[in-house]
N, C-alpha and C positions, 0 to 999 in steps of 0.2 A: 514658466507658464505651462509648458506640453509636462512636466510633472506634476504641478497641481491638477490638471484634467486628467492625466492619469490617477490620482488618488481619488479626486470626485467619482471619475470609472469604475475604482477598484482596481486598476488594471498595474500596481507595483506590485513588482515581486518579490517577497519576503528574503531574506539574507537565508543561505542555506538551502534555496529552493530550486531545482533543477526542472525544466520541462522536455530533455535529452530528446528535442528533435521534435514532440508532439505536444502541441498546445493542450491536448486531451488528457496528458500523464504528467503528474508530477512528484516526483520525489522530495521529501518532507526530512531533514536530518539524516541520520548513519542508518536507515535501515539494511542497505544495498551500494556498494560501492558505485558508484553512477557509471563510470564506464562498462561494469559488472553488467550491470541492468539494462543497458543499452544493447549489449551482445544480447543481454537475453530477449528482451523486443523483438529484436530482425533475429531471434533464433538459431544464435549464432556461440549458443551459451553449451554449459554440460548439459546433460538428462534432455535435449530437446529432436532427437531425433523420433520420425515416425511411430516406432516402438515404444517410445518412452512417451506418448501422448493415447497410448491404445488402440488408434489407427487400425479401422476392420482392414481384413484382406478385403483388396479390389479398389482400398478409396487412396485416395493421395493426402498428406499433410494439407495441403491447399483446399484440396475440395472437402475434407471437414472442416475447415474454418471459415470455408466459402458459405456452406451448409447454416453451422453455428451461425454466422452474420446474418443469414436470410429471416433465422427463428429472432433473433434477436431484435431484428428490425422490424417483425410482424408484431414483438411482446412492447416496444416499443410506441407503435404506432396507437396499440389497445392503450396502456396504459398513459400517454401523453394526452390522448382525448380526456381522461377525468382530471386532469389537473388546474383546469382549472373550475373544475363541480364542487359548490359548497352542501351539495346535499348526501353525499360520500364522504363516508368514512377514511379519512385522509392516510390515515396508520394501518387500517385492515387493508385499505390499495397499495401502498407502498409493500407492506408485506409479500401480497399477493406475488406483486410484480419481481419482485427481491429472489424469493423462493422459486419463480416460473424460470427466473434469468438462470441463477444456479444451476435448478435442474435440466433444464433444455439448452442452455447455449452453451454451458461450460462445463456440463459432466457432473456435474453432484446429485448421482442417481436418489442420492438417500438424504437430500434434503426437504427435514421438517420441521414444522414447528415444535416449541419445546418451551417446559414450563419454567420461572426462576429457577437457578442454580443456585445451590446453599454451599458455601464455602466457607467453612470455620461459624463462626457468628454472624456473617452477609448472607444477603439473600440479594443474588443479582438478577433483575428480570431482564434474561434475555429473549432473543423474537424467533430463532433459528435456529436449528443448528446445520452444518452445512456436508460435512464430512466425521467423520471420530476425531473429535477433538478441536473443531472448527468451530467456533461460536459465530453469531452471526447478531450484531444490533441494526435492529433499522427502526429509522425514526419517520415520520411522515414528510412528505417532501416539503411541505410550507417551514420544516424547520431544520437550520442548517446543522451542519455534523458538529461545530463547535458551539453552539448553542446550547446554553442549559437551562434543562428543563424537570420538574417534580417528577416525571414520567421515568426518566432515565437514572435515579438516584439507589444504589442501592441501601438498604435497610437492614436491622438486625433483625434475621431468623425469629427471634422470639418477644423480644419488644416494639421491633416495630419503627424501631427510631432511626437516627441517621441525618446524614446529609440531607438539606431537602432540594436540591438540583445539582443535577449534573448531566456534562455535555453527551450523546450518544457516544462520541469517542471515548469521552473518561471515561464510559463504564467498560466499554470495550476492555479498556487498556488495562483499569483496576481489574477486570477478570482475569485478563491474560497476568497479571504480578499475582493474583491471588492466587489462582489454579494451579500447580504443580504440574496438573495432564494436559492444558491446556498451553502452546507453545505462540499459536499461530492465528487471527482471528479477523474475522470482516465487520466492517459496520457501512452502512449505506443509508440514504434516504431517496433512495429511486434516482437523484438527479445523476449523485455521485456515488463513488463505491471506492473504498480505503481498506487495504491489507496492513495488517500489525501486527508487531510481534510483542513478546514479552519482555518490560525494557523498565525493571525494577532500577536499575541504578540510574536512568538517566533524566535528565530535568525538563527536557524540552519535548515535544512531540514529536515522534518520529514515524512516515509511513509513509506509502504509494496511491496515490491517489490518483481516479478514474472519472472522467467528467461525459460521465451515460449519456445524461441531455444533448450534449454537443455531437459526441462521437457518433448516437443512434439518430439521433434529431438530424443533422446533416449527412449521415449515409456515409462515412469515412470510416471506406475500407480496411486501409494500413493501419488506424490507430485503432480496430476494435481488433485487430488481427494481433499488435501487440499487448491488449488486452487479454486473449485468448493465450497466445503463449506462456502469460504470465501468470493468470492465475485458475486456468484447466484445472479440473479436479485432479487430473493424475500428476499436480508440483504436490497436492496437497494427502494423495494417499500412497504415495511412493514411503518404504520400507528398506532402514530400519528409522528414517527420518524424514521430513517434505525435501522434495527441490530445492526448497529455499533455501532451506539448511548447508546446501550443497554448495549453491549460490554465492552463503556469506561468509562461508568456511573459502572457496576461490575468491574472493573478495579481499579478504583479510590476507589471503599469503600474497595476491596480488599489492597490496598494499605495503606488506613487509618489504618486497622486492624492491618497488617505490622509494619506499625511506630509508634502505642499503642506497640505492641510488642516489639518492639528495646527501646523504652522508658522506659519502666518497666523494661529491661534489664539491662540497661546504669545506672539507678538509682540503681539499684540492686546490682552494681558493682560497685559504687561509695560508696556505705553503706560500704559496705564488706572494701574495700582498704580503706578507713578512720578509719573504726575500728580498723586494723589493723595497720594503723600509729601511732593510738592516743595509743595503749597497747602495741607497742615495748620500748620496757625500753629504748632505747638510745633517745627517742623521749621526755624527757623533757617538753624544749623550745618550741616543737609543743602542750603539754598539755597545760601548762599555757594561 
């Protein structure tokens, strides 16, 4: 029964889906090792010291993020009033709000609007861009990130044709496989906000996702604070690669070490249980 009211809820959780502590973040497939991403949360990751966030002289890590939170909850506050106005522009506000959050709460001084991007024979209309090489899709908040829609589809550059819908994520994500310069990219509809990477080979959706309505709507500190750690413009303009990069690269030998681990294990324990088959007495026909 309490799992049928949770599905009537919405409230089961997908296989593969991690919420590492904040009902506000959730990890979607292999973008980020979970343990990985959890260090990086509470700040406890590479690249996240004072320095590596741009931190004027005289402020503390905390008191910029205390900072950040206050603007964020004021952008917040403005744009939660129109949500539920059907005489606005539901896509020009989400934009608005998308681009204000960027550049005021999380450092992406040089986030602007930007026309289709033409890739090969595509023509991707994206809404943003947020840093060199940051794409940014946002959809209107009445519609969800995996929802598809005529607005989100990209088209051939010269004919015109195409897909005729697709989800704000897929276009995301086809940008990020199409693009070559493009590594790392956002899509949002105001309520939520998802990090992606480029992820040509893999079948299922993978990504970080941000649940703004909740985090700003309720005032929770900690989870926009992991928020800010996370995806601060300086993970995304660091040189010669983003943070993230950094991230998945410790993630991955993290990971090696792991499966050295269970390896040594596995044989460990295949020693053991043979030895023991081959020296029970009813075991014979297994000596010979």
């Amino acid at each position: 029964r309490t799992r049928c009211e949770n599905q009537k809820n919405g409230n089961v959780r997908r296989p593969h889906q991690s919420s590492l502590g904040f009902d506000t973040l959730r990890l979607e497939g292999a973008l980020l090792l979970p343990d990985l991403l959890e260090k990086a949360a509470q700040g406890q990751a590479s690249g996240q010291a004072p320095e590596d966030y741009h931190v004027p002289r005289g402020f503390t890590l905390q008191e910029e993020i205390g900072r950040a939170f206050r603007i964020a909850q004021a952008q917040w506050k403005a744009y939660g009033a129109t949500l539920e106005r059907t005489d606005l522009d539901a896509a020009a506000s989400a934009r608005a709000f998308v681009e204000e959050f960027l550049r005021d709460a999380l450092g992406y001084a040089d986030a602007h609007a930007t026309a289709p991007r033409i890739v090969g024979e595509r023509s991707f209309p994206l809404s943003l861009q947020a840093a060199a090489n940051i794409p940014v899709v946002v959809a209107p908040a009445t519609l969800d990130l995996d929802d598809p829609d005529p607005a989100f589809a990209p088209s051939f550059a010269h004919s015109g044709g195409g897909a005729r819908k697709k989800s704000p994520f897929q276009l995301l994500q086809e940008y990020l496989d199409a693009e070559p310069e493009a590594r790392w990219g956002l899509a949002s509809n105001g309520r939520k906000l998802r990090l992606a990477r480029d992820a040509a080979t893999l079948t299922r959706p993978s990504f970080i996702e941000f649940d703004l309505e909740t985090m700003l709507g309720q005032a929770r500190y900690p989870d926009f604070a992991a928020l800010w750690r996370l995806l601060h413009a300086s993970r995304a303009t660091r040189t010669p690669e983003p943070v993230w990069e950094l991230w998945r690269a410790d993630g991955q030998r993290e990971g090696a070490r792991v499966r050295e681990g269970l390896r040594i294990g596995v044989e460990a324990a295949l020693v053991t249980l043979g030895e023991g088959f081959l020296k029970h007495p009813a075991n014979e026909p297994l000596r010979r």
